[in-house]
LUMTIBA-693413 format. One record per residue (C-alpha): y negated, z, x negated; residue number from 1. Coordinates in Angstrom, 2 decimals, padded with zeros to 5 digits, always signed. Each point is the difference from the previous one (the first is absolute). Layout:
R_Y_Z_X_NUM;
...
REM end
This chain:
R_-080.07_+032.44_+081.40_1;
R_-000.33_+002.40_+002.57_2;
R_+003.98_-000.19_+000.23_3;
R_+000.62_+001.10_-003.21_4;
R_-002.69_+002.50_+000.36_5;
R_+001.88_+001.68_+002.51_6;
R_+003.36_-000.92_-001.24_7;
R_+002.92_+002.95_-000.75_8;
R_-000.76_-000.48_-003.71_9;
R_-003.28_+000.21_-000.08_10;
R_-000.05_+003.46_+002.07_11;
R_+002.60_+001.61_-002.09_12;
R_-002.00_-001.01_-003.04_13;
R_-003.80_+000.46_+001.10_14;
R_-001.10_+002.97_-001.43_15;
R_+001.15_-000.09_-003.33_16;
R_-000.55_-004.03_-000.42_17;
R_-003.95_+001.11_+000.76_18;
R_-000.04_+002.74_-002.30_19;
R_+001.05_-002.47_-002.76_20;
R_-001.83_-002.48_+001.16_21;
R_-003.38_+001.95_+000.80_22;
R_-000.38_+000.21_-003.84_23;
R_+000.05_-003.46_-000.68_24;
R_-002.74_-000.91_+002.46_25;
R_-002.19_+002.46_-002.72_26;
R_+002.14_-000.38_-003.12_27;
R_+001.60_-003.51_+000.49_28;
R_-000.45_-001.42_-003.60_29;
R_+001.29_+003.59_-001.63_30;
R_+002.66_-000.05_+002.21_31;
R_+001.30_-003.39_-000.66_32;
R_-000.38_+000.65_-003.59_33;
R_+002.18_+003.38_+000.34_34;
R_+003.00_-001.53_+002.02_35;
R_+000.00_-003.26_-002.84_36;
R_+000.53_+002.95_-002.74_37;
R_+002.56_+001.93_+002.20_38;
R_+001.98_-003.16_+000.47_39;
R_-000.13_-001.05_-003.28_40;
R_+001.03_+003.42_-001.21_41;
R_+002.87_-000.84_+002.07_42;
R_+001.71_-002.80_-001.96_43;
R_+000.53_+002.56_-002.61_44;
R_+003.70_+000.81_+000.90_45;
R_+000.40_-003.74_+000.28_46;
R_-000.96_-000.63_-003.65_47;
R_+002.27_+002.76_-000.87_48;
R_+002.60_-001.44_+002.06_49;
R_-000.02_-002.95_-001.30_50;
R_-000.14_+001.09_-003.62_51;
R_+002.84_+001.66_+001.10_52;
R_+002.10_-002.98_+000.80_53;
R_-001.38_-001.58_-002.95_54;
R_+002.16_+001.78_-001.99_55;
R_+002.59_+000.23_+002.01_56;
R_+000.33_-003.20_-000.54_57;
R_-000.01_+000.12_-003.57_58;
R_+003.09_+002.89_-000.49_59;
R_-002.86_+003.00_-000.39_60;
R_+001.64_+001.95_+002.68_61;
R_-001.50_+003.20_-001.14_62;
R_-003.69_-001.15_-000.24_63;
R_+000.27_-001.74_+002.91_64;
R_+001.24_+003.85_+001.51_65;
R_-003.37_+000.92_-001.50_66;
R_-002.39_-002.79_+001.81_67;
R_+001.53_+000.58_+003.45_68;
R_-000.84_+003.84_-000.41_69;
R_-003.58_-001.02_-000.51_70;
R_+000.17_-001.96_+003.03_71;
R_+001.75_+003.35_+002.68_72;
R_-003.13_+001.85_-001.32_73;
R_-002.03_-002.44_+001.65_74;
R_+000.69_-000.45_+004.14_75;
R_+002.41_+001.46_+001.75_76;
R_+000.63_-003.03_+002.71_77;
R_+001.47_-001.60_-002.82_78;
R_+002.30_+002.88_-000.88_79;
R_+003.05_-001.48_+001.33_80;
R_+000.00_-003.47_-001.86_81;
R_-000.22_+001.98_-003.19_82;
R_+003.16_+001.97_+001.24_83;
R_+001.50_-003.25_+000.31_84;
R_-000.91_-001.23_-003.74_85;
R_+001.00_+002.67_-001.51_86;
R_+003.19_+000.04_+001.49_87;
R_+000.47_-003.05_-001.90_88;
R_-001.16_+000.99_-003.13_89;
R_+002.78_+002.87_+000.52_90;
R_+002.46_-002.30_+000.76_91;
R_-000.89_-002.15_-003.33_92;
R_-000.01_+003.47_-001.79_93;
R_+003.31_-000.30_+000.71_94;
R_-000.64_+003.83_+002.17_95;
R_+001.78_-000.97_+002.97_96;
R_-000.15_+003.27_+001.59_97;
R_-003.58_+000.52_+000.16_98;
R_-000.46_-003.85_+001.00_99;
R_+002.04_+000.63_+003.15_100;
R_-001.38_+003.07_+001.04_101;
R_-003.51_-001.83_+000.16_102;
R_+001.69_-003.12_+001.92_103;
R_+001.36_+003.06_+002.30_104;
R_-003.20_+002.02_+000.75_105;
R_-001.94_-003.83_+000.16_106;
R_+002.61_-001.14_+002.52_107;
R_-000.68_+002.95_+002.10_108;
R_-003.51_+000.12_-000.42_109;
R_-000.84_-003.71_+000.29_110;
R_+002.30_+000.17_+003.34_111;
R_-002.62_+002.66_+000.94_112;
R_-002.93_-001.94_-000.79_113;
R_+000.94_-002.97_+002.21_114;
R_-001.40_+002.24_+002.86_115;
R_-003.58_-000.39_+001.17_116;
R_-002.77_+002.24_-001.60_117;
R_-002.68_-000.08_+002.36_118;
R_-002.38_+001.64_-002.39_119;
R_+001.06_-002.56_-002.62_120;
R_-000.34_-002.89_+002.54_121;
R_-003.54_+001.25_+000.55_122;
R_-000.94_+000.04_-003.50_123;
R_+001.70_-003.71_-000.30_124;
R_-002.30_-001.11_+002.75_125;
R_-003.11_+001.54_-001.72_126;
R_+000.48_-001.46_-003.77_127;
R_+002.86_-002.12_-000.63_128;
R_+004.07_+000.26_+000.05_129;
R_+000.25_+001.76_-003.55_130;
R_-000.75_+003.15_+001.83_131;
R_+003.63_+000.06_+001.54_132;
R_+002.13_+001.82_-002.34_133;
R_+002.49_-002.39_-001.75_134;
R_+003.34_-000.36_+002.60_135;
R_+001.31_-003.77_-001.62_136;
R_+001.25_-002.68_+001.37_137;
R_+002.37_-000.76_+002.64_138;
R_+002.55_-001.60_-003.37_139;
R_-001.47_+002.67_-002.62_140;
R_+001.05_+002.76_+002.41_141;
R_+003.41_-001.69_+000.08_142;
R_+000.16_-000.16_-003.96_143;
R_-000.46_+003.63_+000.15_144;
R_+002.85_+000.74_+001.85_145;
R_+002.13_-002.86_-001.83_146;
R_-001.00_+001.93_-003.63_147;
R_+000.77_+003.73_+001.36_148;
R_+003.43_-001.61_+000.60_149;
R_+000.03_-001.98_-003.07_150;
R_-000.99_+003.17_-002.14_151;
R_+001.88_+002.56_+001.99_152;
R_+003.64_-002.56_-001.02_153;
R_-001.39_+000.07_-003.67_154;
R_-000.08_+004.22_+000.16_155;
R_+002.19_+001.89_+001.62_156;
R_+000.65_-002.01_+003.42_157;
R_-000.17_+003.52_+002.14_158;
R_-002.10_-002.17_+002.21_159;
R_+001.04_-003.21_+000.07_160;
R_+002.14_+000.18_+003.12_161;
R_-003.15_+001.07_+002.06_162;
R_-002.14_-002.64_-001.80_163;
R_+002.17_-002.60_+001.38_164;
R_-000.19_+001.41_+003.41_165;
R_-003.42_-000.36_-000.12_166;
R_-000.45_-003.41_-001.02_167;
R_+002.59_-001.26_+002.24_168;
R_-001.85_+001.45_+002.82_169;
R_-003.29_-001.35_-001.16_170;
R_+001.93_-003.52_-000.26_171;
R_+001.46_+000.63_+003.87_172;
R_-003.22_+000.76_+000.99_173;
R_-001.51_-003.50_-001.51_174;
R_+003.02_-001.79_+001.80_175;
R_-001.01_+001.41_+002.89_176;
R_-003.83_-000.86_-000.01_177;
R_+000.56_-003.75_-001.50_178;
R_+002.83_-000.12_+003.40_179;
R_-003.11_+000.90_+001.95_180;
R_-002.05_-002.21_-001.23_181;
R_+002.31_-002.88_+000.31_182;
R_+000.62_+000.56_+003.50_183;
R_-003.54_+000.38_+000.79_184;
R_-000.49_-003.66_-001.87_185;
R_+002.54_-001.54_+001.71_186;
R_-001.08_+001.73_+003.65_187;
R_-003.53_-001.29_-000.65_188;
R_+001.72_-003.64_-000.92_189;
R_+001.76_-000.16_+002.83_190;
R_-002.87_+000.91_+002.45_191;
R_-002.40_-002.53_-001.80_192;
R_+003.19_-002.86_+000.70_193;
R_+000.61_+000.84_+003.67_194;
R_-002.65_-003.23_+001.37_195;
R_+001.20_-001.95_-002.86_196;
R_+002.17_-002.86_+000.04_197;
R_+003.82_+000.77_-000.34_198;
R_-000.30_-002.02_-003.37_199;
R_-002.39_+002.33_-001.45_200;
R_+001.63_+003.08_+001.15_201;
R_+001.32_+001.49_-003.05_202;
R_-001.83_-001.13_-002.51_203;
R_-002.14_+003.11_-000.46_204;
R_+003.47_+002.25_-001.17_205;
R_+000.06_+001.80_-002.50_206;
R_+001.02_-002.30_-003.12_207;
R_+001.93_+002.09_-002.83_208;
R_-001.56_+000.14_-003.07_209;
R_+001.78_+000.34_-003.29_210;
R_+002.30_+002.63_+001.61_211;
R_+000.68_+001.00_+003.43_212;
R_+002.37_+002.23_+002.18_213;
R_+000.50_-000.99_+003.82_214;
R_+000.68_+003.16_+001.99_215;
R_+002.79_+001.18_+001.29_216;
R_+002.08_+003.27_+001.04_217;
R_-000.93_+002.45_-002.30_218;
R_-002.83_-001.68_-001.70_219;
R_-003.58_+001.22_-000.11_220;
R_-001.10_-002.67_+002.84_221;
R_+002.59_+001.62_+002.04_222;
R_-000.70_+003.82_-000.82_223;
R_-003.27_-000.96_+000.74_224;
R_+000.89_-000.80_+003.31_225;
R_-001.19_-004.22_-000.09_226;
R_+000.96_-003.02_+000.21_227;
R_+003.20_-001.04_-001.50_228;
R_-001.76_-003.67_-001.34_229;
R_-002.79_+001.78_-001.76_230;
R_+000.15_-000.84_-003.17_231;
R_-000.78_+002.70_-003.24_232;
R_-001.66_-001.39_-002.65_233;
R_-001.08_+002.18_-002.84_234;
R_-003.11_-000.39_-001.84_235;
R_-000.73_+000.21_-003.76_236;
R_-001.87_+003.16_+000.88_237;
R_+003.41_+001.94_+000.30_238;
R_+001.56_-001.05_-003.28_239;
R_+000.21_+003.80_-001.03_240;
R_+002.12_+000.62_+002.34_241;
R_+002.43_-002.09_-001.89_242;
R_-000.74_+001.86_-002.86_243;
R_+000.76_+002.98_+002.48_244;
R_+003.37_-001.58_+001.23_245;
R_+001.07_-000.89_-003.56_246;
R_+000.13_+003.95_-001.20_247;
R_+000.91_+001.06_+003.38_248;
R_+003.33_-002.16_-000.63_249;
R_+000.63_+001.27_-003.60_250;
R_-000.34_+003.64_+001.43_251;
R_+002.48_-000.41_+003.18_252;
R_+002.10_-002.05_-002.24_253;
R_+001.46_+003.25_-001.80_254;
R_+001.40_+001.14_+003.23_255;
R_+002.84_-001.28_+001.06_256;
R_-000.40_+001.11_+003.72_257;
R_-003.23_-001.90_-000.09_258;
R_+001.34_-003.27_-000.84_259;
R_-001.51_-001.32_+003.87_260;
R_-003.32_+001.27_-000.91_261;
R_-000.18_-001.83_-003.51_262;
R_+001.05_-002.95_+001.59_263;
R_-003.18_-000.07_+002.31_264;
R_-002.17_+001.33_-002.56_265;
R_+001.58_-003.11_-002.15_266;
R_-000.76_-002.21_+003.01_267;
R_-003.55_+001.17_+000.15_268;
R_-000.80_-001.18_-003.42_269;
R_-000.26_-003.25_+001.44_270;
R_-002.05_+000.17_+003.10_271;
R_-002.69_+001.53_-002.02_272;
R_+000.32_-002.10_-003.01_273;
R_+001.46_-002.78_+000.52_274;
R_-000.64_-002.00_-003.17_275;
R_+001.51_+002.79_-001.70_276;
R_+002.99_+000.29_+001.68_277;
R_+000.53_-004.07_-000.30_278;
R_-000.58_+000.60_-004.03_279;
R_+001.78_+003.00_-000.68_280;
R_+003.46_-001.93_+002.13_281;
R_+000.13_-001.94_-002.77_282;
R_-000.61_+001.96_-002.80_283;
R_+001.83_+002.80_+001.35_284;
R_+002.74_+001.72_-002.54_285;
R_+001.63_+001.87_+001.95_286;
R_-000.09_+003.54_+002.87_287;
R_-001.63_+002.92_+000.53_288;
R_+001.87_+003.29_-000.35_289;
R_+002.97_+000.64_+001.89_290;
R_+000.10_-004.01_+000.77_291;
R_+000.41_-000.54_-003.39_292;
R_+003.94_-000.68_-001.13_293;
R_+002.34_+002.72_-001.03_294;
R_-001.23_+001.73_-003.77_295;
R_-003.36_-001.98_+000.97_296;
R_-003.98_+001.44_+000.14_297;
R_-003.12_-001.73_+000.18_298;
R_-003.05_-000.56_-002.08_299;
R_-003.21_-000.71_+001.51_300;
R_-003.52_-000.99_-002.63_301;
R_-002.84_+000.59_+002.01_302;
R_-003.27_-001.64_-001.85_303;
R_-003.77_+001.76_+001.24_304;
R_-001.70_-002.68_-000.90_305;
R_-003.86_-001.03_-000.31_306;
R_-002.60_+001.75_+001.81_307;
R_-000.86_-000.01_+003.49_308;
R_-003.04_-002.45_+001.21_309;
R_-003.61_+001.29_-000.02_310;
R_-001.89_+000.16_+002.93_311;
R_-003.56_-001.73_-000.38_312;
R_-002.58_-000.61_+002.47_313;
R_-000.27_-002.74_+002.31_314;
R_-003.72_-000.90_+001.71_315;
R_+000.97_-001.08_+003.60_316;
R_-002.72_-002.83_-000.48_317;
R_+000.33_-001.37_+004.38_318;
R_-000.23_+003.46_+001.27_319;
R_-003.14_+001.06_-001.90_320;
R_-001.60_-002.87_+001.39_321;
R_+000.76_+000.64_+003.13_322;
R_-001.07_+003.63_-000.36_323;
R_-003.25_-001.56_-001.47_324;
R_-000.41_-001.84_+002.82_325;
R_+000.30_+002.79_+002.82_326;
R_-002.03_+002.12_-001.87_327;
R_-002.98_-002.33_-000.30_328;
R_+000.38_-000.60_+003.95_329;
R_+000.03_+003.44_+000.75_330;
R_-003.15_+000.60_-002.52_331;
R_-001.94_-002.98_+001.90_332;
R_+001.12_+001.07_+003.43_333;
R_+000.58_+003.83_+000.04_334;
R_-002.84_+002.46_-000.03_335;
R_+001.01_+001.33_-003.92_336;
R_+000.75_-002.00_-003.14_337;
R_+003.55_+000.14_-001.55_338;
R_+000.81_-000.17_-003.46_339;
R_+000.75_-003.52_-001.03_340;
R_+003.80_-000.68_-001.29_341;
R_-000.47_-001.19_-003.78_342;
R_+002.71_+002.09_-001.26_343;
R_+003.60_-001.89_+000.60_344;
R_+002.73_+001.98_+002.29_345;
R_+002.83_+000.72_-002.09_346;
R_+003.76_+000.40_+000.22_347;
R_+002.65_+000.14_-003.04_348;
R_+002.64_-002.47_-000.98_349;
R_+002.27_+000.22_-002.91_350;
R_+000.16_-001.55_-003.49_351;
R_+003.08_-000.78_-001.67_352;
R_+000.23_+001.53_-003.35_353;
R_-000.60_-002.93_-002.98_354;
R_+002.61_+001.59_-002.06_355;
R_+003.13_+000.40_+001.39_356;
R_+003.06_-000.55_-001.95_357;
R_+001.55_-003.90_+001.32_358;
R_+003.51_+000.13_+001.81_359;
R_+002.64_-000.69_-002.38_360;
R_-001.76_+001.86_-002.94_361;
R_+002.44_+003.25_+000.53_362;
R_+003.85_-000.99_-000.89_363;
R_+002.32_+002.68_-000.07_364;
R_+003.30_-000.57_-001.76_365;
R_+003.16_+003.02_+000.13_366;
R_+002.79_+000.48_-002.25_367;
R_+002.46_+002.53_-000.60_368;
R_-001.10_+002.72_-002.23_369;
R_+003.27_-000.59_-001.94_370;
R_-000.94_-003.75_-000.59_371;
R_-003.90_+000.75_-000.22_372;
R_-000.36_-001.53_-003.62_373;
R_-001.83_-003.23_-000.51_374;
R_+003.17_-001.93_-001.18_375;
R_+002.03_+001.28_+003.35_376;
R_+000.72_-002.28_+002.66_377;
R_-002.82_-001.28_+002.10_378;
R_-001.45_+002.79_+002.69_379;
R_-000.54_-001.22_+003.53_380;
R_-003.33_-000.66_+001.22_381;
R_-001.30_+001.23_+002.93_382;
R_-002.93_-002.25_+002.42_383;
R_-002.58_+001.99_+001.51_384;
R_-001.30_-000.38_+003.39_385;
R_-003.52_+000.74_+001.62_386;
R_+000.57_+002.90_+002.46_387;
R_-003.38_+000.21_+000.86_388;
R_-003.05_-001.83_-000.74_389;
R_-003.11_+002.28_+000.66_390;
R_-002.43_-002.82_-000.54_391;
R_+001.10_-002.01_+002.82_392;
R_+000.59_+003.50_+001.95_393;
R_-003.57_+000.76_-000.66_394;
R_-001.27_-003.43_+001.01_395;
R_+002.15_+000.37_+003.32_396;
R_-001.67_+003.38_+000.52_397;
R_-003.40_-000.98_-000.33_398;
R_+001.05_-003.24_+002.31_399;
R_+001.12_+002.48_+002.35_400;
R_-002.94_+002.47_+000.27_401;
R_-002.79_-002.28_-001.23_402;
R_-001.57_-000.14_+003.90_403;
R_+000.47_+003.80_+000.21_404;
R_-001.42_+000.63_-003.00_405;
R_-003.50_-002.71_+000.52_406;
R_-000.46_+001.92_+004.01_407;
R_+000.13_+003.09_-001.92_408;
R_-002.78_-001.15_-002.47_409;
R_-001.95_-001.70_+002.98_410;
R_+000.33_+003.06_+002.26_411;
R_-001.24_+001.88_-002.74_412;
R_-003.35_-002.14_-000.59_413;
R_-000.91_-000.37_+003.85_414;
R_+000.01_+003.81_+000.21_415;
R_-002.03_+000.66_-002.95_416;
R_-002.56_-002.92_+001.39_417;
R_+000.58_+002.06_+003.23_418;
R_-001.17_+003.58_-001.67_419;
R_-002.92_-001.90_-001.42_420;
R_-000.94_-001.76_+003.38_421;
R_+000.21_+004.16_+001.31_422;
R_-001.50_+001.53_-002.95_423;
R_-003.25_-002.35_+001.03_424;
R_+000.16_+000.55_+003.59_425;
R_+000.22_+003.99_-000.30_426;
R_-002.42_+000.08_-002.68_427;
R_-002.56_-002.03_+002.15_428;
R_-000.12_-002.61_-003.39_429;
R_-002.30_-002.74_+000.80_430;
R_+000.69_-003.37_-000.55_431;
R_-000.91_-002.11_-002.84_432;
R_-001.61_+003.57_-001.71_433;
R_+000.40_+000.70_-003.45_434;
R_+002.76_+003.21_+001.03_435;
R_+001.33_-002.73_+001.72_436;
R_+000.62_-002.13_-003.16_437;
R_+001.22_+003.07_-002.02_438;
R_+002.61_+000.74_+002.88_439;
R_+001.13_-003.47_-000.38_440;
R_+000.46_-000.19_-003.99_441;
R_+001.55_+002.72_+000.08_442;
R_+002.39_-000.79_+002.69_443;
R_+000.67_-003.04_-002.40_444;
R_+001.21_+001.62_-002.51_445;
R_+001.89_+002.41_+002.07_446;
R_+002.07_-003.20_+001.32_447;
R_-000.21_-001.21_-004.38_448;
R_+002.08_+002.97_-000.60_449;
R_+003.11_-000.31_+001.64_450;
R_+002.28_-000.80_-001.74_451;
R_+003.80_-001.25_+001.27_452;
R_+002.97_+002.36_-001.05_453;
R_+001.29_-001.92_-002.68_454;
R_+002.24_+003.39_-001.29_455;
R_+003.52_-000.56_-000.95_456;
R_+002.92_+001.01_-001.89_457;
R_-000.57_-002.09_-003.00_458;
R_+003.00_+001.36_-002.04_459;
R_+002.63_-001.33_+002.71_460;
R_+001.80_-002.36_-001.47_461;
R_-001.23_-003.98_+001.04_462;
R_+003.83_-000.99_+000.14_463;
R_+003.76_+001.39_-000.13_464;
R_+002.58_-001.77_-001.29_465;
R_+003.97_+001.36_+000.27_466;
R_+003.07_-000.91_-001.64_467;
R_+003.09_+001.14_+000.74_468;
R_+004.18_-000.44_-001.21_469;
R_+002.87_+002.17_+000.82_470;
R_+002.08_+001.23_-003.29_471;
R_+002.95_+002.22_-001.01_472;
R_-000.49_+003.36_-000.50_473;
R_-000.88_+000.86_-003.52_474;
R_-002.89_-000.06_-002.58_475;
R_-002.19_-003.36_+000.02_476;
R_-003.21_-000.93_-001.61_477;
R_-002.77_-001.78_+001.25_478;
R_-002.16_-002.34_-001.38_479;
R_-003.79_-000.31_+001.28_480;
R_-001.57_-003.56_-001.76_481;
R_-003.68_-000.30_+000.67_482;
R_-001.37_-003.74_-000.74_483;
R_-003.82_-000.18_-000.68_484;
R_-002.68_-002.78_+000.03_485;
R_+000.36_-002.21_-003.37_486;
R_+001.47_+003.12_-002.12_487;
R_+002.97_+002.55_-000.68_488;
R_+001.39_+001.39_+003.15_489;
R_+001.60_+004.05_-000.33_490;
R_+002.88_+000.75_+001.06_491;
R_+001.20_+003.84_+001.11_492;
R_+003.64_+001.28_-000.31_493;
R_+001.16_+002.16_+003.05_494;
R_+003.43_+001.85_-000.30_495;
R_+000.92_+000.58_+003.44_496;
R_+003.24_+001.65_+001.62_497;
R_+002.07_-001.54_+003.02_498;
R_+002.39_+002.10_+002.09_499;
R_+002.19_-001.26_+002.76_500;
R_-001.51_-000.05_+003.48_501;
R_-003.78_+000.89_-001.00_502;
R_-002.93_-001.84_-000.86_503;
R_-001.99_+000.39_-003.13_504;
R_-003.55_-001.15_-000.41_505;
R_-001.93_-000.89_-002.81_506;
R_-004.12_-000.12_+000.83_507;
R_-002.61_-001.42_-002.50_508;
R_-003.85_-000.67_+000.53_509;
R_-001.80_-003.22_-001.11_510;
R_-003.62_+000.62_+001.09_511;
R_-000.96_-003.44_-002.11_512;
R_+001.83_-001.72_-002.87_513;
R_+002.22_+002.78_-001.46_514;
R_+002.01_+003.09_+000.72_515;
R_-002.11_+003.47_+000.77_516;
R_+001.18_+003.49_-000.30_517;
R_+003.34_+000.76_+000.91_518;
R_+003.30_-001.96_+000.75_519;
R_+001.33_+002.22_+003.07_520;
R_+003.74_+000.40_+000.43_521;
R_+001.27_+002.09_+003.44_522;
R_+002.49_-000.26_+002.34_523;
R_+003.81_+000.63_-001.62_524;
R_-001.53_+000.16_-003.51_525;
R_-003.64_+001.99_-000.70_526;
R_-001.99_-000.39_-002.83_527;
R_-003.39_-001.58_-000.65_528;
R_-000.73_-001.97_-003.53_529;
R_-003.51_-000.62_-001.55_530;
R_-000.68_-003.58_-000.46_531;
R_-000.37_-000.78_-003.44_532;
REM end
């Protein structure tokens, strides 16, 4: 103990940690009381937040407008995910503008955030993770670039060009760090083989997974600078950046001098996603853009659908007990009681949504607007394809950081043991006393408290599913059928307008079992329609 009494941490933090802690030796009950009341005071946002989503859910845009405005009057680290919701509930408003504007400033600002607050990393270490303002996830701050994209193609598209710039250079920069990483697995392969038989050697490679790319000139591996036999294998993590490839394409498509770029941005679709890529081959009805035949557009259905996964709690049941048990040691050995560890160290891990529509619920048939009546001939159906899944993301994010996130929590408890173990020794706190007890509950519920950062953007949709077809030039209507459990499906009629060379897209939100707010119509046509 005497090493973390003179460790960095414990310097930098001394003399307010004994301020705050002087008054529990003298008001330890009081105290513990107070910080229960604080912390329960500070699930109010939450319950607004979630009453918020609630009726998201349910098509009451504007009341759910209402319940997240409760919720930015309460705490300010959670300002930004309330940005982030309602840019969604703008974008279901059908008010594009305003809903890229917030996916703009939240880009920026989230960007900003990723940076280490020192103050904020302090306050972390003192109560819990929650007191880091709200910066998202490594795939939600993806999503945010992939909607300011998606919203700024459904409004005017004055940005679009540098959108795509951006996430191609996030997606370069992925390349570059799973080429790294590759390289550094197969190095560390190769070292472990070098006293092993020559009929083992080998055997530890790299094995590709559902898709891989082998380096070569111009690749990532090789613009990286490694080893041309590395192989890249992308992980369901990076499925956004399909999502991010996918628009990119649609917006370099227009361009005829960018024909080499779409192609690559076409290309990319895959490594990221490559069930996607597999599906939509087949159901594919055509180009994008310029690629498209003479007289020829496309039209691209892009289905928000579900809700993102909650985060819930998760007791990390072996480490307690080991906690437990170098706490009691140090208790029986050292010269100061600790407090015991009956409060579980906790990390988050996501929950998949119960609710979300099945795949194969949305069909999507198109007809010309000439031959749009019931008794015309029969419209052509589109298939739609998962572009991203953000329930598997999620579960490959919290895969990824899970042994970040549980030293983080541990850290955290050993120094608060730590400030007690100091609090006692400065004090001159005798063992086995009855200050010495208080010091101790109260240290418990200190460690009760925390509380793993389980904020996230719940309005995000859970899955997106795109269809596609190339199709003259000219008027055409669009047909959105919605199949329910055991009852009448809806269905939602979309004119739409093609024009040769350019991409029109057609955008509708299914946070559970129907259509909410607005159908969304950008690119060569503009409009949005109210779902009936």
């Amino acid at each position: 103990m005497a090493l973390i009494q003179n460790s960095p941490i414990m310097h930098n933090t001394n003399c307010n940690l004994l301020q705050w802690l002087q008054r529990l030796r003298r008001y330890g009950p009081a105290a513990a009381a107070i910080s229960l009341c604080m912390n329960v005071g500070c699930h109010a946002w939450q319950k607004s937040h979630e009453a918020a989503v609630s009726h998201f859910s349910s098509g009451e845009i504007e009341v759910s407008r209402e319940a997240l405005k409760k919720s930015q009057k309460a705490f300010h680290a959670e300002k930004n995910l309330l940005e982030l919701e309602q840019g969604i509930l703008d974008l279901a408003s059908g008010d594009v503008k305003h809903a890229e504007g917030r996916f703009r400033t939240m880009r920026r600002e989230l960007e900003h955030l990723e940076q280490p607050d020192v103050a904020e990393q302090t306050a972390s270490m003192m109560t819990d993770s929650r007191a880091v303002a709200f910066s998202g996830r490594d795939f939600e701050r993806r999503m945010v670039l992939n909607l300011a994209l998606l919203t700024s193609i459904l409004g005017n598209g004055q940005d679009s060009f540098a959108y795509t710039t951006q996430v191609t250079t996030a997606a370069a920069d992925r390349k570059e760090a799973l080429a790294a990483a590759a390289s550094h697995s197969e190095n560390s392969a190769n070292i472990a083989n070098i006293d092993k038989p020559a009929d083992d050697v080998g055997r530890a490679r790299i094995s590709p997974a559902s898709f891989s790319a082998t380096a070569s000139a111009g690749d990532p591996a090789s613009m990286a600078g490694q080893s041309s036999t590395a192989v890249i294998v992308a992980s369901p993590l990076d499925q956004p950046l399909a999502l991010s490839a996918y628009l990119a394409a649609a917006v370099q498509s227009e361009t005829p001098t960018r024909l080499e770029h779409t192609e690559r941005a076409l290309d990319d679709i895959g490594f990221w996603n490559p069930a996607f890529h597999r599906h939509n081959a087949t159901a594919s009805q055509g180009k994008f853009g310029t690629l498209c035949g003479r007289g020829n557009g496309t039209l691209h259905i892009i289905a928000l659908v579900g809700k993102a996964p909650r985060w819930v709690s998760e007791p990390a049941e072996p480490t307690s007990a080991a906690l437990l048990i170098a706490d009691r040691i140090i208790s029986i050995t050292g010269k100061h009681t600790l407090p015991p560890t009956i409060a579980a160290v906790k990390i988050a891990r996501p929950e998949p949504s119960p609710s979300v529509l099945p795949r194969g619920s949305l069909r999507c048939s198109v007809a010309s607007a000439a031959n749009s009546e019931p008794a015309a001939a029969p419209a052509s159906t589109l298939i739609f394809s998962t572009a991203v899944d953000l329930n598997e993301v999620a579960m490959a994010s919290y895969h990824e950081h899970r042994d970040e996130e549980l030293a983080a929590a541990v850290a955290r408890r050993v120094l608060k043991k730590g400030a007690i173990y100091v609090l006692k020794e400065t004090q001159n706190i005798h063992r086995n006393s009855w200050v010495d007890l208080g010091v101790n509950v109260a240290g418990v519920v200190w460690e009760a408290l925390e509380k793993p950062d389980t904020r996230s953007w719940r309005m995000l949709p859970a899955r997106i599913d795109i269809a596609h077809t190339e199709l003259p030039a000219g008027d055409w209507t669009t047909t959105l059928n919605l199949s329910s459990y055991g009852g009448a499906g809806s269905s939602q009629v979309v004119p739409v307008r093609i024009e040769d060379g350019r991409n029109t897209f057609v955008v509708c939100i299914i946070p559970e079992h129907r259509l909410t707010g607005h159908i969304l119509v950008g690119g060569a046509d503009r409009t949005t329609i109210p779902v009936k």
